[in-house]
VMD Tcl script that builds the backbone (N, CA, C; Angstrom):
set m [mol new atoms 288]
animate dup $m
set s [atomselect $m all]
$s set {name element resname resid chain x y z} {
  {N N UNK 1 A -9.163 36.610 -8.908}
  {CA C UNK 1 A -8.404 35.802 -9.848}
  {C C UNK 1 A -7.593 34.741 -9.104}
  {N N UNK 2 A -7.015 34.929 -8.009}
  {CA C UNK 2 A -6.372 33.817 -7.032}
  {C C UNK 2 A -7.264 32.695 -6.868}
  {N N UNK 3 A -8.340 32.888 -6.758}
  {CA C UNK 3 A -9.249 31.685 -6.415}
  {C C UNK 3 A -9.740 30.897 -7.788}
  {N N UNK 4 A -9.709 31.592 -8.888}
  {CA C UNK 4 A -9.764 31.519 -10.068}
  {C C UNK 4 A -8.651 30.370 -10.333}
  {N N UNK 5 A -7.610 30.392 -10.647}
  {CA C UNK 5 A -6.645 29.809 -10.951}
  {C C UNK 5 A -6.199 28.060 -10.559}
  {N N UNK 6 A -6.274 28.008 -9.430}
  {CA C UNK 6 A -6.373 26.701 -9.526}
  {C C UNK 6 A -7.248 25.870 -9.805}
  {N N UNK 7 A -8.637 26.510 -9.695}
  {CA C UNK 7 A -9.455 25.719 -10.365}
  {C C UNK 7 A -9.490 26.001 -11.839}
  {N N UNK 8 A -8.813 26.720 -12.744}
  {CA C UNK 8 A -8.705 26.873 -14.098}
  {C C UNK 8 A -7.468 25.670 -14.739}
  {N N UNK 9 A -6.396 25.360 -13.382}
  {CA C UNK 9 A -5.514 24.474 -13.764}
  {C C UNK 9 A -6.023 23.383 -13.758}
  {N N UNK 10 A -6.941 22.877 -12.757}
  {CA C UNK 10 A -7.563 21.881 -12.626}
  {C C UNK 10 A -8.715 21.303 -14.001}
  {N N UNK 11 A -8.868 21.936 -14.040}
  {CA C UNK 11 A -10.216 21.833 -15.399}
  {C C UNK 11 A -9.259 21.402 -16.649}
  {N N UNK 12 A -7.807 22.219 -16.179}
  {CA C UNK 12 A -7.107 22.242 -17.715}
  {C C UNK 12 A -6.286 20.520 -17.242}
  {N N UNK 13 A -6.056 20.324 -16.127}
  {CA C UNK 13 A -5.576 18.691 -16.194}
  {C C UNK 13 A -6.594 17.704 -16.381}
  {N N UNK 14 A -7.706 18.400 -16.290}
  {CA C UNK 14 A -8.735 17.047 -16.884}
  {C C UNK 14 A -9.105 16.920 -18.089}
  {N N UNK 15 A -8.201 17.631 -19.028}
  {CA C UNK 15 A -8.317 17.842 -20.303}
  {C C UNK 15 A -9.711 18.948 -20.856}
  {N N UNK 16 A -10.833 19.403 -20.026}
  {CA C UNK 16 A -12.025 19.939 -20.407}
  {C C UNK 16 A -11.569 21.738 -20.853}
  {N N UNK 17 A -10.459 22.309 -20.283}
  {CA C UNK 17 A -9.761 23.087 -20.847}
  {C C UNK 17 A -8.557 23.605 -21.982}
  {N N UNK 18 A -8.393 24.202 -22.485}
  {CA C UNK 18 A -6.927 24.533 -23.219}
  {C C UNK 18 A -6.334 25.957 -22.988}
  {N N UNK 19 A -5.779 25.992 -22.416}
  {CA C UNK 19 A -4.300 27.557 -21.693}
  {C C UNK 19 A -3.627 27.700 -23.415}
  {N N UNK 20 A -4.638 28.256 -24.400}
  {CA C UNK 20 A -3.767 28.813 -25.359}
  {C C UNK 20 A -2.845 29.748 -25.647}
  {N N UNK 21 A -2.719 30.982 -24.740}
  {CA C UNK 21 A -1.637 31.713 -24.115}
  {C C UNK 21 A -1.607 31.724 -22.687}
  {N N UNK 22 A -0.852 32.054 -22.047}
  {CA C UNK 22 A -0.729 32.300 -20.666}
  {C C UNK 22 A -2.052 33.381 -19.989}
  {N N UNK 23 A -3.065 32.771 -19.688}
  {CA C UNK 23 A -4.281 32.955 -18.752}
  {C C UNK 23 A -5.039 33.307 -19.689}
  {N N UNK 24 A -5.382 32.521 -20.636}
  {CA C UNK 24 A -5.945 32.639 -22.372}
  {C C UNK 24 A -6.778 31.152 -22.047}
  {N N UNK 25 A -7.831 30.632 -21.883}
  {CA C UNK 25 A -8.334 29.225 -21.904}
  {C C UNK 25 A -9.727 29.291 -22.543}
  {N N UNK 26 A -10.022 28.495 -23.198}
  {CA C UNK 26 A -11.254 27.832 -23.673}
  {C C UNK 26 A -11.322 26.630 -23.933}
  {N N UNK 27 A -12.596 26.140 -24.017}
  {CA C UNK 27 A -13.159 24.968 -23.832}
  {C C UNK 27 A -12.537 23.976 -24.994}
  {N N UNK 28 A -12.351 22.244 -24.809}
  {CA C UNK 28 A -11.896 21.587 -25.190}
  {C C UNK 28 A -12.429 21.265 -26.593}
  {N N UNK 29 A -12.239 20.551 -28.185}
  {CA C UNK 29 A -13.213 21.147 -28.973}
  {C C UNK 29 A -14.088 19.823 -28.627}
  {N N UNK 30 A -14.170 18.937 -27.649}
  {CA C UNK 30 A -14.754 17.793 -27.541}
  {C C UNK 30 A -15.947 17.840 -26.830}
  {N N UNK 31 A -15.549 18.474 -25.981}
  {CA C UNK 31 A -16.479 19.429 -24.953}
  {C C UNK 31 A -17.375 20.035 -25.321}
  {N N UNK 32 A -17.154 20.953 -26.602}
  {CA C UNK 32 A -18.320 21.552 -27.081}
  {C C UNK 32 A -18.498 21.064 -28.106}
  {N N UNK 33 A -18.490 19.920 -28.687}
  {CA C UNK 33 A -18.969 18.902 -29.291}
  {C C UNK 33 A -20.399 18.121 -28.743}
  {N N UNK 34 A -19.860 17.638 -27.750}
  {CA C UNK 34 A -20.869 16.993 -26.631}
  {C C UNK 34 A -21.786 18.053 -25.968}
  {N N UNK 35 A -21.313 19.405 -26.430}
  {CA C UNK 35 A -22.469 20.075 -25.503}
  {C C UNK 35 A -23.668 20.561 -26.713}
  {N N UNK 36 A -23.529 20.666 -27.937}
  {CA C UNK 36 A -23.825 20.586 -28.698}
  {C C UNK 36 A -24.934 19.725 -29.179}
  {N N UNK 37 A -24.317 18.679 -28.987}
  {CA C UNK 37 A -24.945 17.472 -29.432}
  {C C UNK 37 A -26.065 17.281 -28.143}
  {N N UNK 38 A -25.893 17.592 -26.623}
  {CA C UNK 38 A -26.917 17.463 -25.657}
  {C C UNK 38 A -27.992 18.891 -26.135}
  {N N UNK 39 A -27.793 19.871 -26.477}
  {CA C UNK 39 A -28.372 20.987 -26.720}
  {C C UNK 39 A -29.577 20.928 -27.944}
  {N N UNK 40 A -28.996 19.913 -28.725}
  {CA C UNK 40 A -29.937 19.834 -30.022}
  {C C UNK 40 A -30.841 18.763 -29.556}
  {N N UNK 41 A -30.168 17.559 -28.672}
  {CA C UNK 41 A -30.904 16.592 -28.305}
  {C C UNK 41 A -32.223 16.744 -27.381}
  {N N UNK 42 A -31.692 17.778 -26.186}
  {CA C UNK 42 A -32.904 18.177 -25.481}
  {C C UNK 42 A -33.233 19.484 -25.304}
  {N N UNK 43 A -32.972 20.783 -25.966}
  {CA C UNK 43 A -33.524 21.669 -26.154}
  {C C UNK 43 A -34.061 22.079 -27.207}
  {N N UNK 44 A -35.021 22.963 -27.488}
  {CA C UNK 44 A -36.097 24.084 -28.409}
  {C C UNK 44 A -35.180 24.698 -29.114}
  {N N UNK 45 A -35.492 25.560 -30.137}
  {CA C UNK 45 A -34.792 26.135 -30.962}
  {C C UNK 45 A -34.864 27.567 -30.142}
  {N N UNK 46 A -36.020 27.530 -29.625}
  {CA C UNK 46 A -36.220 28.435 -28.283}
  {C C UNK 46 A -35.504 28.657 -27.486}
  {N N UNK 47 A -35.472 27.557 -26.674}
  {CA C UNK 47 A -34.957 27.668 -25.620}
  {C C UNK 47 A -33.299 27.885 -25.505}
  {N N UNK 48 A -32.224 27.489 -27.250}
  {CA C UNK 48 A -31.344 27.988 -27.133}
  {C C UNK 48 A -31.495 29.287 -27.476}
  {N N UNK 49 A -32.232 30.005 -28.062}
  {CA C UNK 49 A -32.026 31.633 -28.490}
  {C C UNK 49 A -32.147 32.312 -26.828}
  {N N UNK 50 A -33.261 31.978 -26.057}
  {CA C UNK 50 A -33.086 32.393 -25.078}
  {C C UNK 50 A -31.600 32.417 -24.274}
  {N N UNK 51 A -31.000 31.113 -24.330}
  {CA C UNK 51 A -29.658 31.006 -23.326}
  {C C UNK 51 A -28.614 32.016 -24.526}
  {N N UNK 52 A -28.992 31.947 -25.359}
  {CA C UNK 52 A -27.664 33.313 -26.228}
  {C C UNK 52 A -28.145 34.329 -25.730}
  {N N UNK 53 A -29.489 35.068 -25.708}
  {CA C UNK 53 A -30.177 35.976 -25.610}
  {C C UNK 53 A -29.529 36.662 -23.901}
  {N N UNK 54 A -29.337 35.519 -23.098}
  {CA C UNK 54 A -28.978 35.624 -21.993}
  {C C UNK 54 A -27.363 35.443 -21.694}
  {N N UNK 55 A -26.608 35.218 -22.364}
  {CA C UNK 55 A -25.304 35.169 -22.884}
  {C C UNK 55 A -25.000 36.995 -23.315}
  {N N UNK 56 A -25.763 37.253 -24.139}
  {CA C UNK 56 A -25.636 38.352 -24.624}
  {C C UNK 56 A -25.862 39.586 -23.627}
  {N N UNK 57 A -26.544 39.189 -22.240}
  {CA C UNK 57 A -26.833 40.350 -21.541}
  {C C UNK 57 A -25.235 40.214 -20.530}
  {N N UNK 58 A -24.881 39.289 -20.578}
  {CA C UNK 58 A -24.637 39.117 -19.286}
  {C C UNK 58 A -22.609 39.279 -19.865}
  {N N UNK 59 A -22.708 39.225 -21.553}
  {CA C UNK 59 A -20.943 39.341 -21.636}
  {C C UNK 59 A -20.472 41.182 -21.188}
  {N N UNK 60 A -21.482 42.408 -21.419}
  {CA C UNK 60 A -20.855 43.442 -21.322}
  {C C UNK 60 A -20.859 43.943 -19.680}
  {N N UNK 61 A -21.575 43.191 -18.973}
  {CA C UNK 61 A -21.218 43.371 -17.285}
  {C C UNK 61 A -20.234 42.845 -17.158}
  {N N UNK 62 A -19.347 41.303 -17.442}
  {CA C UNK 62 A -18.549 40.602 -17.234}
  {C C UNK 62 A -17.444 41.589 -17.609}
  {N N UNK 63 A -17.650 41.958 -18.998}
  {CA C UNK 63 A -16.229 42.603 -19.641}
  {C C UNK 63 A -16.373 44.112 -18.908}
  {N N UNK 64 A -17.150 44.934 -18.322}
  {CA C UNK 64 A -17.037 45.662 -17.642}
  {C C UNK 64 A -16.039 45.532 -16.523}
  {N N UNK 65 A -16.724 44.313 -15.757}
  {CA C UNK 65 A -16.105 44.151 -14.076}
  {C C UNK 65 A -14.624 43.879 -14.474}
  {N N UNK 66 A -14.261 42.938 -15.778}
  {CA C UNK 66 A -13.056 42.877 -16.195}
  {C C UNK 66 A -12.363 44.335 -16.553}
  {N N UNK 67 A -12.882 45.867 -16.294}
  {CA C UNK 67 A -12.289 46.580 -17.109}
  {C C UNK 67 A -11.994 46.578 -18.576}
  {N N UNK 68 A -12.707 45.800 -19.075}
  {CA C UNK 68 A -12.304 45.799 -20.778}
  {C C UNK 68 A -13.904 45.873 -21.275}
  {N N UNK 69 A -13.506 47.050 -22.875}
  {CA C UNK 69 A -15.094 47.428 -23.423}
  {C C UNK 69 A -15.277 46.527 -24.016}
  {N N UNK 70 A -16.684 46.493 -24.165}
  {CA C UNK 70 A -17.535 45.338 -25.263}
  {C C UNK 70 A -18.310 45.941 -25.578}
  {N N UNK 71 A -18.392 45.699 -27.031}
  {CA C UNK 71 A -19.566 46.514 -27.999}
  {C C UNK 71 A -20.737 46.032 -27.431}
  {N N UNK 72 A -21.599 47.596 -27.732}
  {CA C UNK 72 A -22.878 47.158 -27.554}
  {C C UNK 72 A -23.686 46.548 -28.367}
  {N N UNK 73 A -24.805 45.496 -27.729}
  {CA C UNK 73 A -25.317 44.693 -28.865}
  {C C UNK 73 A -26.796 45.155 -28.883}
  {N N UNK 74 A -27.467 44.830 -30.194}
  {CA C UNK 74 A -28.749 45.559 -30.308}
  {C C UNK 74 A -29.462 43.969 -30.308}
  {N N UNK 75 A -30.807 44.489 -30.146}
  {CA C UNK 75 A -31.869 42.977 -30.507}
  {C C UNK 75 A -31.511 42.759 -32.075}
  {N N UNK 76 A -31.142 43.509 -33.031}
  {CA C UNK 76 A -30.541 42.931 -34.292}
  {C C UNK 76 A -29.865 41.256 -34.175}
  {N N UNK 77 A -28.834 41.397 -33.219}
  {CA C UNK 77 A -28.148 40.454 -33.429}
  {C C UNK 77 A -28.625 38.903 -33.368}
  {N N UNK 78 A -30.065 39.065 -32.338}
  {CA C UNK 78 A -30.832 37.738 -32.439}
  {C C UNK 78 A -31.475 37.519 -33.330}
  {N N UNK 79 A -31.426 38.080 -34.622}
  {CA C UNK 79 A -32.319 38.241 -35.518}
  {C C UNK 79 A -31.777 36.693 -36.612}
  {N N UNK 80 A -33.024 35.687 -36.447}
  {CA C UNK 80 A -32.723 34.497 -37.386}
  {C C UNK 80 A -32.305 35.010 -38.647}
  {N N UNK 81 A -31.019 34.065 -38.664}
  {CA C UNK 81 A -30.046 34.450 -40.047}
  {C C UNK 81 A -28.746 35.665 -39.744}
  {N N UNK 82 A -28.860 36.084 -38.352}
  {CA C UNK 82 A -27.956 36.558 -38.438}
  {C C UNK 82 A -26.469 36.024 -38.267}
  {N N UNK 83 A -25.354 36.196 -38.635}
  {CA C UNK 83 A -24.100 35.354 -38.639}
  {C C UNK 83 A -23.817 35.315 -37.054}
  {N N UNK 84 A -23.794 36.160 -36.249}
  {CA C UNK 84 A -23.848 35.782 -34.446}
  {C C UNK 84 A -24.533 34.805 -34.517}
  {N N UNK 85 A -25.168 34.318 -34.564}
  {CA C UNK 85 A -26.136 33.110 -34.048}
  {C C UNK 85 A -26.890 32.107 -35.253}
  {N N UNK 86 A -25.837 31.258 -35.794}
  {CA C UNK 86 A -26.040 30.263 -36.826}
  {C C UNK 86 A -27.130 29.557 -36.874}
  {N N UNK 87 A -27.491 29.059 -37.747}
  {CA C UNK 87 A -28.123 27.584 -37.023}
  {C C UNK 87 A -27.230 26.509 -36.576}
  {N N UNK 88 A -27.814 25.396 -36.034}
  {CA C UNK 88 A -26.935 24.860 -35.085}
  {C C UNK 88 A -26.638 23.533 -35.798}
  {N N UNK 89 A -25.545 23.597 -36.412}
  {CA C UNK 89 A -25.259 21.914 -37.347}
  {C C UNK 89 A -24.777 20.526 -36.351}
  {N N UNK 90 A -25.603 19.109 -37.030}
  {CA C UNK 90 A -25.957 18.449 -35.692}
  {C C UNK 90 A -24.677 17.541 -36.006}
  {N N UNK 91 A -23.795 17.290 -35.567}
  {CA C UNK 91 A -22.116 16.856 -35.507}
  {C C UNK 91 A -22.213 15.346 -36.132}
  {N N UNK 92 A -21.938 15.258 -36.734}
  {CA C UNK 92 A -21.727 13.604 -37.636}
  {C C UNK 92 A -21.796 12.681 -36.155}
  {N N UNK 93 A -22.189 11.737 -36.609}
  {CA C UNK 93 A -22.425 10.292 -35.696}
  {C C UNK 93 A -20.867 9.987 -35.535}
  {N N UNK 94 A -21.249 9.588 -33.929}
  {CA C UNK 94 A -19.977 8.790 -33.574}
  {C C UNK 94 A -20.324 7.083 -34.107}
  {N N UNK 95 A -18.908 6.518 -34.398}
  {CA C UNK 95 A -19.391 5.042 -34.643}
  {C C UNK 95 A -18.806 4.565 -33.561}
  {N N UNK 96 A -20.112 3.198 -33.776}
  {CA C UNK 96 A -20.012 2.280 -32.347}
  {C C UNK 96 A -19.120 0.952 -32.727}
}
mol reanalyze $m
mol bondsrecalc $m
mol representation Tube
mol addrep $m
């Protein structure tokens, strides 16, 4: 976590972060706006289920090594239509 930290402050002075409680941060909502918008632009409908699919393996090791439980998830949850994993709405046009 020491090594963690300044680069978490750093991210948060370039605005791409938000410190909503004290060592509480997530992403800017602009940020995942734009990541969004690159995701629909050049990926498969595929190829994002895969990166959740792989999201999904990889949060209950994380929250392990963190000491904190995370429910277990079944292949249910990738199941099209399920509320975990929406479809992906494509963000209103910016004007030029």
């Amino acid at each position: 976590m020491r090594r963690a930290r300044p680069l978490l402050a750093e991210l948060s002075r370039a605005h791409l972060l938000t410190e909503d409680a004290p060592g509480r941060y997530r992403r800017h909502d602009l940020l995942r706006a734009h990541a969004l918008e690159l995701t629909l632009a050049y990926d498969t409908e595929e190829d994002r289920r895969a990166a959740f699919q792989r999201l999904l393996a990889h949060l209950p090791h994380t929250a392990h090594r963190a000491g904190r439980p995370f429910p277990a998830v079944g292949p249910a949850l990738a199941e099209p239509g399920h509320p975990a994993l929406p479809a992906p709405r494509r963000p209103p046009p910016v004007p030029r």
